[in-house]
C-alpha positions in Angstrom: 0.0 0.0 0.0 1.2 3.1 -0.4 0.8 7.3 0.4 2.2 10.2 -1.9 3.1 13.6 -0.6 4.1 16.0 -2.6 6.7 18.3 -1.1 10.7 17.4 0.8 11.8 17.3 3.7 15.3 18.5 5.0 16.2 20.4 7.8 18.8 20.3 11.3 19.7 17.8 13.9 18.5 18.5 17.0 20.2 17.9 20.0 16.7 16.6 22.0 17.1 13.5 19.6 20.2 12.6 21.5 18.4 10.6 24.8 20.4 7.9 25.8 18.6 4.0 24.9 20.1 2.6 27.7 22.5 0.2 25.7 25.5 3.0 26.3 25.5 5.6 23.3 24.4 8.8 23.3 24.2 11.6 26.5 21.6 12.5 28.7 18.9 10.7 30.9 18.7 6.9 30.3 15.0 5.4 29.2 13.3 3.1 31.8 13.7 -0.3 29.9 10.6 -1.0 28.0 9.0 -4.5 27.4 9.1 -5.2 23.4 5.3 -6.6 22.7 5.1 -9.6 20.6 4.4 -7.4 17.6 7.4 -4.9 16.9 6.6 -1.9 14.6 9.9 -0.8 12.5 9.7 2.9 10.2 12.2 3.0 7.8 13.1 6.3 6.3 14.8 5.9 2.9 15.6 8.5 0.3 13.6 6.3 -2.3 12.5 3.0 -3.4 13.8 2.8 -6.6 16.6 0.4 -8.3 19.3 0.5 -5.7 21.2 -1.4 -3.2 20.2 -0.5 -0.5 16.5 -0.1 -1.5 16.9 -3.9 -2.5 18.1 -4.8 0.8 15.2 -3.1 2.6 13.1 -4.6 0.4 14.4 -8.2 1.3 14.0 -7.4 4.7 10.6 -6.4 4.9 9.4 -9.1 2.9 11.1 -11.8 4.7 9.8 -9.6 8.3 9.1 -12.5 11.0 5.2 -12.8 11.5 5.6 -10.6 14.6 7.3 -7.4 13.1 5.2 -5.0 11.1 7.0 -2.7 8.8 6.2 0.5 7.4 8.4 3.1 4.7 8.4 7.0 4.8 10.3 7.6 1.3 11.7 11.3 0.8 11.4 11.1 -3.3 7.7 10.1 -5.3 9.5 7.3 -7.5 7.6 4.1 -7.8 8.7 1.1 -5.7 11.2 -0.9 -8.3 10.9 -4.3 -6.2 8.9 -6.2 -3.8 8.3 -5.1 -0.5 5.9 -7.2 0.9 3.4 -5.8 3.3 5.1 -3.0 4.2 3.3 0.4 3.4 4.6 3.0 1.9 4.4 6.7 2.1 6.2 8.8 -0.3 7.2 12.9 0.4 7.1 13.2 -3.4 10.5 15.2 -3.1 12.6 16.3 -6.1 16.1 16.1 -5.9 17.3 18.9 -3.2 14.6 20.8 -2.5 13.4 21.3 1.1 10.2 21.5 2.7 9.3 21.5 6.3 5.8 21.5 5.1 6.6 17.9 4.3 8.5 17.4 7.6 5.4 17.9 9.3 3.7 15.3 7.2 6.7 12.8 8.0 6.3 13.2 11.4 2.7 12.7 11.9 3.1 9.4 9.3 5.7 8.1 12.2 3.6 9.3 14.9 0.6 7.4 13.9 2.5 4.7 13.2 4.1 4.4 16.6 7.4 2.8 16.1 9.5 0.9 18.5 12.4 2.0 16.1 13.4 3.8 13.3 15.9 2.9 11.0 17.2 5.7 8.5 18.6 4.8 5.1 21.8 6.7 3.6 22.7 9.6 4.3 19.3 11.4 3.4 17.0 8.8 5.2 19.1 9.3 8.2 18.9 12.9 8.6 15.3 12.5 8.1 15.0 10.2 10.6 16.8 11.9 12.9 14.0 14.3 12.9 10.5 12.3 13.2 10.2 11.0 16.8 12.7 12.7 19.7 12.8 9.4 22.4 12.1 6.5 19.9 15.5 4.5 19.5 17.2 5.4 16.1 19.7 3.4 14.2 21.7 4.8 10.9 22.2 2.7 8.3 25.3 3.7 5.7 26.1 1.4 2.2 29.1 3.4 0.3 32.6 3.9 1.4 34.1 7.2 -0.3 32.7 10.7 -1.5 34.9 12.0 -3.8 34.0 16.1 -3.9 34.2 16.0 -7.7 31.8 13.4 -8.0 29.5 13.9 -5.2 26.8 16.1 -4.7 27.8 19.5 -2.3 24.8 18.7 0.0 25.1 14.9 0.6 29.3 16.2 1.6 27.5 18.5 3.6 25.1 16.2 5.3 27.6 13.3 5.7 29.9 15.4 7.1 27.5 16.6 9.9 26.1 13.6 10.5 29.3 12.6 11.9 29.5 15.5 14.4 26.5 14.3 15.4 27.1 10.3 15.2 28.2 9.8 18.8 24.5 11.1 20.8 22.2 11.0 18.0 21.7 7.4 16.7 21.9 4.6 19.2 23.4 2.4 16.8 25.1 2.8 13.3 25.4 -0.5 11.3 27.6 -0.2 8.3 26.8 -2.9 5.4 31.1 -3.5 5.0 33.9 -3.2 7.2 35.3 -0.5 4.7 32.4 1.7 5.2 32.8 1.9 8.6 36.8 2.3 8.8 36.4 5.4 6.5 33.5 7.1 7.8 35.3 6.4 11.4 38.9 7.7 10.3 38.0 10.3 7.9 34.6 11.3 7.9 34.7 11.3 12.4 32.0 9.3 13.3 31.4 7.8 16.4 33.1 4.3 16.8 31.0 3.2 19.7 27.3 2.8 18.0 29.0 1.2 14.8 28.4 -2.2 13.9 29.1 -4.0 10.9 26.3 -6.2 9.5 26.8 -7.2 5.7 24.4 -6.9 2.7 22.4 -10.2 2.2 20.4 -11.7 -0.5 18.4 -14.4 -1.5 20.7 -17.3 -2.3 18.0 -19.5 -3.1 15.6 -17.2 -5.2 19.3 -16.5 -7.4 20.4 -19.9 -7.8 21.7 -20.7 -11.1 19.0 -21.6 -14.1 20.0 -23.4 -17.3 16.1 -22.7 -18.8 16.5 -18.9 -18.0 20.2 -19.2 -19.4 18.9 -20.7 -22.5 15.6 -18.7 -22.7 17.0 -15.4 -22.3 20.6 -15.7 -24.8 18.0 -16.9 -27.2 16.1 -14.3 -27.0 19.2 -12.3 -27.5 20.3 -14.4 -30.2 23.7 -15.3 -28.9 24.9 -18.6 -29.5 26.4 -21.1 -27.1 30.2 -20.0 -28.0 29.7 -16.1 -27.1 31.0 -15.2 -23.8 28.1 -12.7 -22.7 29.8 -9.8 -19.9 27.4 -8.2 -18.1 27.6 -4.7 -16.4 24.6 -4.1 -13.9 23.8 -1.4 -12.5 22.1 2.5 -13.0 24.1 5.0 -15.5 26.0 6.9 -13.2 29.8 8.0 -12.9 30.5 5.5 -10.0 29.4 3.1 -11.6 32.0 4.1 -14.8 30.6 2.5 -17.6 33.7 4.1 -19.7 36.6 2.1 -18.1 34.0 -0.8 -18.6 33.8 0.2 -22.3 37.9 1.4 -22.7 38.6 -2.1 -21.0 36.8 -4.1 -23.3 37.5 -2.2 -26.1 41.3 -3.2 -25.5 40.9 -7.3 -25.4 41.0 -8.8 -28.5 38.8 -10.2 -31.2 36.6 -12.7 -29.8 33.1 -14.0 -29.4 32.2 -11.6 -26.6 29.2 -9.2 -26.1 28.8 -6.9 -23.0 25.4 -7.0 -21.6 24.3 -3.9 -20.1 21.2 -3.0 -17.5 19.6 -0.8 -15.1 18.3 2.6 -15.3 20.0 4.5 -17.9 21.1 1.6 -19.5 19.5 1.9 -22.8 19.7 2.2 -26.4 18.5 5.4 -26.0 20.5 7.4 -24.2 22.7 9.3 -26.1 25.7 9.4 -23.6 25.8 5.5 -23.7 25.9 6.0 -27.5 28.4 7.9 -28.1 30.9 5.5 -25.4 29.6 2.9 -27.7 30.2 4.1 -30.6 34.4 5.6 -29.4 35.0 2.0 -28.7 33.5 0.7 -31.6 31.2 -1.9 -29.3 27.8 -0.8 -31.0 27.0 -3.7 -32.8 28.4 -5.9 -29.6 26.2 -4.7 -26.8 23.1 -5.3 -25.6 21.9 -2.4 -23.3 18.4 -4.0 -21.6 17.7 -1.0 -19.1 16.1 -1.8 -15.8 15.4 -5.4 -15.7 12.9 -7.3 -12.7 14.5 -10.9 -13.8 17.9 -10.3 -12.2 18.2 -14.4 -11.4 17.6 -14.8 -14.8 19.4 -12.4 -15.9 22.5 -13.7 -14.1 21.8 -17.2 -15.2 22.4 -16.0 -18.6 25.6 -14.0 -18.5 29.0 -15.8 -18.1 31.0 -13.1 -16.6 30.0 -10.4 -14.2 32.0 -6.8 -14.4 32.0 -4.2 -11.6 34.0 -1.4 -12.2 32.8 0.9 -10.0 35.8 4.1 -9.7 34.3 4.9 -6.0 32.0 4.9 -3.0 30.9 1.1 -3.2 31.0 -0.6 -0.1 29.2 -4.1 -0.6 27.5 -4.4 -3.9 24.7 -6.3 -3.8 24.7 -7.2 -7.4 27.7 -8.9 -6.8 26.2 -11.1 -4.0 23.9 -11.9 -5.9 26.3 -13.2 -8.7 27.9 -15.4 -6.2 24.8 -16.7 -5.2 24.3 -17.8 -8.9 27.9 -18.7 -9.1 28.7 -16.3 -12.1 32.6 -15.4 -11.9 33.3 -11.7 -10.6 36.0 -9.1 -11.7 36.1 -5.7 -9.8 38.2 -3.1 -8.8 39.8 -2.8 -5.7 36.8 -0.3 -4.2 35.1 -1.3 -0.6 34.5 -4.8 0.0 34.5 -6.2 -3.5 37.8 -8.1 -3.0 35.2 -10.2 -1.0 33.9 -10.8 -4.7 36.4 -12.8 -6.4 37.8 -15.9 -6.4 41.3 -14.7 -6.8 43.7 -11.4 -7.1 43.9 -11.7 -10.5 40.2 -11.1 -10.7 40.7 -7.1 -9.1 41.7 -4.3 -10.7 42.5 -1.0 -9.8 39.8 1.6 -10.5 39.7 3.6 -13.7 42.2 2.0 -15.2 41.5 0.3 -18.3 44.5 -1.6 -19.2 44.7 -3.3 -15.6 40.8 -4.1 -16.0 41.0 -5.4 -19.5 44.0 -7.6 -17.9 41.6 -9.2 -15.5 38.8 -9.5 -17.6 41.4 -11.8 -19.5 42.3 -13.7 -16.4 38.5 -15.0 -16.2 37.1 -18.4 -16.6 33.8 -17.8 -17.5 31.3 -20.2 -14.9 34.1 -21.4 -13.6 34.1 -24.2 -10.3 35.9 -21.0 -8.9 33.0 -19.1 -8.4 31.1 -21.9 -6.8 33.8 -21.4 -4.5 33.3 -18.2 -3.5 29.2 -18.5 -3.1 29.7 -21.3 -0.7 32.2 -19.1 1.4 29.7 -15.9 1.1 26.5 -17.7 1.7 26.6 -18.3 5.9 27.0 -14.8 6.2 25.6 -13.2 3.2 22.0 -15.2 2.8 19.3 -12.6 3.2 17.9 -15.4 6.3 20.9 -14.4 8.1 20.6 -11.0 7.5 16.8 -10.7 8.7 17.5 -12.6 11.7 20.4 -10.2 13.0 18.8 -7.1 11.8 15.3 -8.0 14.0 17.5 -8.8 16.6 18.6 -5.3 16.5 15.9 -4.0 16.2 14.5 -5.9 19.2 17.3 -5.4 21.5 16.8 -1.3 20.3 12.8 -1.5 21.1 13.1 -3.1 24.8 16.3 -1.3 25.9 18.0 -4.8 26.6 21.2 -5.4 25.6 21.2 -9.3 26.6 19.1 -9.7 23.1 21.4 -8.0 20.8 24.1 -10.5 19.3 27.3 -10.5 20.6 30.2 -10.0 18.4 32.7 -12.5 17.4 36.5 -12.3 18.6 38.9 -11.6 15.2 40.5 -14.7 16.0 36.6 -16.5 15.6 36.2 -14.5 12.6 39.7 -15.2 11.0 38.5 -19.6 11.5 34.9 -18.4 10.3 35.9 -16.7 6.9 39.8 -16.7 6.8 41.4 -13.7 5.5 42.2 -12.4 2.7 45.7 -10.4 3.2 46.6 -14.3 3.9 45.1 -15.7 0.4 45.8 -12.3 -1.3 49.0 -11.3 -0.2 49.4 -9.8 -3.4 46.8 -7.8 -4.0 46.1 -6.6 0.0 49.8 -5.1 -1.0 48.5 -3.6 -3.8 45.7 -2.1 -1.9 47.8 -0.1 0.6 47.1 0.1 3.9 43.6 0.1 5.1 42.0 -0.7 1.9 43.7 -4.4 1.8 41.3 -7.5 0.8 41.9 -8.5 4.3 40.5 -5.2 5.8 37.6 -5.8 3.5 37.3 -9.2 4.4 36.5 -8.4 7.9 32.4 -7.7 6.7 31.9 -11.1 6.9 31.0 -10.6 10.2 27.1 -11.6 10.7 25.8 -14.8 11.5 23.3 -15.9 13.0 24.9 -16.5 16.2 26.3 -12.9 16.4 28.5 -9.8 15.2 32.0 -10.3 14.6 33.8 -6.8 13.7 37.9 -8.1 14.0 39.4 -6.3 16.5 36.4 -4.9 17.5 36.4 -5.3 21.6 32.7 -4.9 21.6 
């Protein structure tokens, strides 16, 4: 179900929002603990519910909400939901891009009062300043999916609000849950934010729903009209400069001749844009590339490609794309950007980012559908299935609601986590080098770090 609105919200933290939840963050006078009923009432604030990452993670994790926890979506933006997201309802501000409205703060905040929640959970950097601004006293948590903002490529007033947020992170959220280790390393070392609230709980998907298809494969390439020798690359994601299409497009450009066609999807992603094109058309891959736009049929979609290609330049933290490759057992290559070392199923699968001799090199390397990559989904999938994810997330958001720390998962030793899912500055000496310090495939690995038995951030003390 869903609510439209048609103004935006923005506006200041407030330092009222800052009441302590009794599980040790934030100042002031500590809440009387508080019994969670059997049904627990989560509002998400999200910037919107179109194609994204994130937006597909909330979506998973409404739709596979325990019978007892009833969710509900204030969206800042009056885009149309692009997935499933169960019986959750949604109300949408109907914001453009930027503009501010307290006339539709108003409206947020009597949505989230007549909702009641026993917690709110804000969404990027957008959701959670929203958030942060609907119910003074309800227990808040931040959620945050990208690692770096570069200032040429990011927008002055998500700088601006990221960079407040973390002179606010240690007494306005009670907790801030990061979906990779890398995210939270940078936003704590460069972007100040609180290390006590942080947690680390990684992206999940559906590893059964995106298990590998041979009718789809065969279905969809026919309908494409590639034959069984062509080696079919996909790129998925929206047209957008951190997602860089061009190194994609440089890269490929420089392999040579072969049976290859890049497949292309998400928003932007079609035959008719005109930037798209003319990249085409400079590295002469017009007649080899099949741009499909948005696409619902991502399992089958996956099914059919034979080699999956992120080459994001910055910002990505956990791509969810690429779990749910691995959950399909399609072979990754990425650069070396977040947590998508975690990816691969070896050095010679990353790249640095925008470099397109380096990533033509390890498209190369590839074995399309290799054994390799069934590898790697088996490593991924304890901590990675959306199930997992659910379970530690309604945890949280229990342990949040009743003030009760006894409920919230405990996190794993590094030593527990290095047994659990080894490390890769061990398996990748190589190319955790090549990283530098702090951005090594072993710093990423440390994401893996929810199970369903608890939270494991290495090193972490907490």
């Amino acid at each position: 179900m869903e609510q439209s609105d048609p103004s935006m919200v923005m506006g200041r933290l407030r330092p009222d929002l800052g009441c302590d939840s009794g599980l040790g963050f934030g100042v002031g006078a500590s809440r009387p603990a508080v019994a969670v009923p059997d049904g627990l009432r989560v509002l998400h604030v999200v910037p919107t519910v179109d194609q994204g990452g994130a937006q597909k993670l909330l979506a998973d994790l409404v739709s596979h909400a325990p019978p007892w926890a009833t969710h509900r979506i204030i969206a800042l933006t009056g885009d149309p939901p692009f997935f499933e997201f169960g019986a959750a309802e949604i109300f949408r501000l109907g914001l453009r891009r930027g503009e501010v409205s307290f006339q539709a703060l108003s409206r947020a905040r009597a949505q989230a009062r007549a909702f009641a929640p026993h917690a709110v959970h804000g969404w990027l950097y957008h959701g959670n300043l929203l958030a942060s601004l609907l119910l003074p006293g309800v227990p808040l948590l931040w959620s945050i999916h990208n690692t770096s903002l570069p200032r040429a490529d990011t927008a002055w007033l998500t700088r601006a609000i990221a960079r407040l947020s973390g002179m606010a992170s240690g007494w306005v959220p009670h907790r801030i849950v990061y979906c990779s280790a890398d995210a939270r390393t940078l936003h704590e070392r460069e972007l100040g934010y609180a290390a006590a609230p942080g947690r680390v709980i990684p992206n999940g998907v559906d590893f059964a729903a995106f298990a590998f298809s041979q009718a789809a494969r065969d279905r969809l390439r026919a309908s494409w009209g590639l034959g069984p020798a062509e080696v079919a690359i996909g790129s998925i994601g929206r047209w957008d400069p951190q997602k860089d299409h061009a190194t994609v497009a440089a890269a490929l450009a420089l392999l040579p001749p072969g049976p290859r066609r890049w497949v292309v999807a998400g928003t932007g992603c079609e035959a008719a844009n005109p930037d798209l094109a003319a990249l085409l058309g400079r590295h002469g891959l017009a007649g080899r590339t099949l741009a499909l736009g948005p696409r619902q049929d991502m399992p089958a979609l996956l099914s059919a490609l034979d080699l999956l290609v992120i080459g994001s330049a910055y910002g990505e933290a956990m791509p969810v794309v690429g779990l749910e490759a691995a959950a399909n057992g399609l072979p990754v290559v990425a650069t070396r950007v977040g947590s998508a070392p975690l990816l691969v199923a070896g050095p010679e699968l990353l790249a640095a980012p925008r470099h397109p001799a380096d990533l033509a090199r390890a498209i190369a390397a590839a074995t399309p559908r290799s054994q390799a990559a069934v590898t790697v989904r088996e490593r991924l999938r304890p901590h990675c299935d959306i199930a997992a994810t659910t379970r530690t997330y309604h945890r949280l958001y229990r342990a949040l609601a009743g003030n009760d720390r006894s409920t919230e998962l405990r996190p794993r030793s590094g030593d527990e986590y290095n047994r659990l899912a080894g490390n890769d500055r061990n398996r990748y000496p190589a190319a955790a080098r090549a990283m530098g310090p702090g951005r090594s495939a072993g710093a990423a690995q440390t994401m893996l770090t929810s199970t369903p038995e608890g939270l494991a951030v290495k090193g972490s003390g907490r």
